[in-house]
C-alpha positions, 0 to 999 in steps of 0.5 A: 195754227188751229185757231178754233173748232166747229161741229158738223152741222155747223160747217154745213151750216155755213157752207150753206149760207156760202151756197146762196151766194156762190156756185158751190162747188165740192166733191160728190160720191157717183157709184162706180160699180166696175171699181173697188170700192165702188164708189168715185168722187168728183168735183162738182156743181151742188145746190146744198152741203148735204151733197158733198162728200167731205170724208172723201178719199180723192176725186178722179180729177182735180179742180183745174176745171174751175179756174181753166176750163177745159175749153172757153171763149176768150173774146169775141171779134167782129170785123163787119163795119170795117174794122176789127172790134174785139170783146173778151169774155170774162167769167167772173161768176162768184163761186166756192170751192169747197174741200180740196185737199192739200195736193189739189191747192199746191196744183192752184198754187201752181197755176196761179204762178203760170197765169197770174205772174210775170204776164197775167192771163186775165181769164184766170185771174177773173176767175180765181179772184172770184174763187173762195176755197175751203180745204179739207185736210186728209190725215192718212193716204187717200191712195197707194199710189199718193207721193205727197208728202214725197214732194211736200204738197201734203201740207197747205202753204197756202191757196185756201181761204179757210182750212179744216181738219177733222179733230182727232179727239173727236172724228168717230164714224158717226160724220154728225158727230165730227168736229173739225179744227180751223185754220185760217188763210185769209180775212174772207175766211173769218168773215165766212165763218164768223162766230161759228164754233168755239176757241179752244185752248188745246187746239194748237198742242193737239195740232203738233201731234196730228202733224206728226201722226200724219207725216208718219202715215205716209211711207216715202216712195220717191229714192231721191229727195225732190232737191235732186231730181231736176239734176237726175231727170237732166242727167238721164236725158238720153237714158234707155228709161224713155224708150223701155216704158214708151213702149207700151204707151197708147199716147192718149194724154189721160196723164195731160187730162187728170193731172191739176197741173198741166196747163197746156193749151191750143188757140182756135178761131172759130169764123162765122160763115159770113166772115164778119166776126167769130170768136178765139177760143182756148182749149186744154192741150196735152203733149203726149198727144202725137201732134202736139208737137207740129209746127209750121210745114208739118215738121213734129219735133216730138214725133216718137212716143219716147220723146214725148214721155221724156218731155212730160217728164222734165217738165214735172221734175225740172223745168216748171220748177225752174221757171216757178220755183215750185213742183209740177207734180204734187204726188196725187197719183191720179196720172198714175191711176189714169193711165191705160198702160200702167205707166208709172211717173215714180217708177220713171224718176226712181229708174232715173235716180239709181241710174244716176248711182249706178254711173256715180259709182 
């Protein structure tokens, strides 16, 4: 529920107070002149709101990075006075994360289910308690290729501090004269925003119909409701589906590396040349890789381009959901965008649904 509204200058007022003491983090425009429009946002460290874009339509990666970077120290282990001493590193530094999307702070959702719950990953959680989120909402697709509101993840349920939403009754082109409504996700919230802004009494009949305005903007893609598809995608496991689109996969793992979901990693110790200490070291994986899959004796379970495509994708519409309760993919389309071969998630899980039909029938 809309609780109240604040100008522009007043947001990026108090983004900028939030700025002296945190490491801001948000999207920024770089120039993209081989692409239509020539524009790209990406998340990144600024030093004042005046850099962000907060009109974007969505950043090439999510923010995955801030929480679970793509390559980090775990601990440190020295072994020189005859022992074995281990130091974890911890980063703990106080940031903020501001104007994430919806589809994004489902992915964060996700993974602090992954490394929060059942066995804690204590980096992320230094990390992600150290986290202060503002979303921003997107009231239309920011992409052809967006199915969010396919699998439920084009509204916030949670993972954000503050969210706003660029106010209908006043959202013109003019960004200094944007005027967006608050909703708030937790106590640090009001406490960043203190008495910014103004209540107003409209705000929550104004907020049922921008709702309904927005589910209306976004045109399903998706044939099967995501309720049926971990019995589809089980059902078509031995399907033709992965070796038709397989066929003209380069297996780069650009889905693995664009996706805010996927959490695989590999482990690496790092020895110093004396042998006395080093340190283990933790970096992003992806299982389209053709060696994610080795095993000890260099047997790879998941040698062929097909199967590991398959894998991917009961993972994204079955399995994690049935380990968290929640969806692997939350309808970015930045897989789909990212791919080399135009390899399309939603076209596998379709084929899979009128499969399943077909044989119904």
């Amino acid at each position: 529920m809309w609780k109240r509204i604040v100008t522009h200058d007043e947001l990026i007022e108090r983004i900028d107070a939030l700025g002296r003491e945190r490491r801001l983090i948000g999207p920024v425009a770089r120039e993209a002149p081989g692409c239509h429009p020539p524009l790209r946002y990406f998340y990144e460290h600024v030093t004042r709101a005046a850099q962000l874009s907060l009109d974007f339509d969505y950043c090439v990666y999510g923010p995955k990075a801030f929480v679970l970077p793509p390559r980090e120290t775990l601990f440190r282990f020295d072994r020189s006075a005859g022992t074995f001493v281990a130091t974890p590193i911890m980063d703990a530094q106080p940031t903020a994360l501001v104007g994430a999307h919806p589809c994004d702070l489902h992915g964060l959702r996700l993974l602090d289910a992954v490394f929060q719950n059942d066995r804690p990953d204590e980096q992320y959680r230094a990390r992600r308690s150290a986290l202060f989120v503002v979303g921003i909402d997107c009231a239309r697709p920011c992409d052809a290729r967006a199915t969010c509101a396919d699998w439920g993840t084009n509204r916030v349920v949670g993972g954000c501090d503050v969210m706003l939403y660029a106010d209908p009754r006043n959202c013109g082109n003019n960004r200094r004269n944007a005027q967006y409504a608050v909703e708030f996700c937790s106590e640090a919230g009001r406490t960043w925003l203190g008495d910014a802004g103004r209540a107003d009494d409209d705000a929550v009949a104004v907020s049922a119909g921008y709702h309904a305005r927005k589910d209306a903007a976004f045109t399903r893609r998706l044939s099967a409701s995501v309720e049926q598809l971990p019995a589809l995608v089980r059902a078509s496991y031995d399907s033709h589906i992965w070796e038709k689109h397989a066929a003209r996969c380069y297996s780069c793992g650009s889905c693995n590396l664009v996706c805010p979901t996927c959490y695989c990693f590999d482990i690496q110790d790092d020895c110093d040349f004396n042998g006395a200490g080093g340190s283990r070291q933790r970096e992003w994986d992806a299982c389209m890789l053709p060696d994610f899959a080795v095993v000890a004796g260099g047997h790879n379970f998941r040698l062929l381009a097909a199967q590991r495509l398959r894998h991917r994708v009961m993972r994204k519409a079955a399995w994690i959901q049935q380990r968290t309760g929640l969806s692997a993919c939350v309808g970015c389309g930045r897989c789909d965008r990212a791919c080399t071969a135009s390899i399309s998630l939603i076209d596998m899980l379709n084929e899979a649904a009128q499969e399943a039909g077909n044989a119904h029938r």
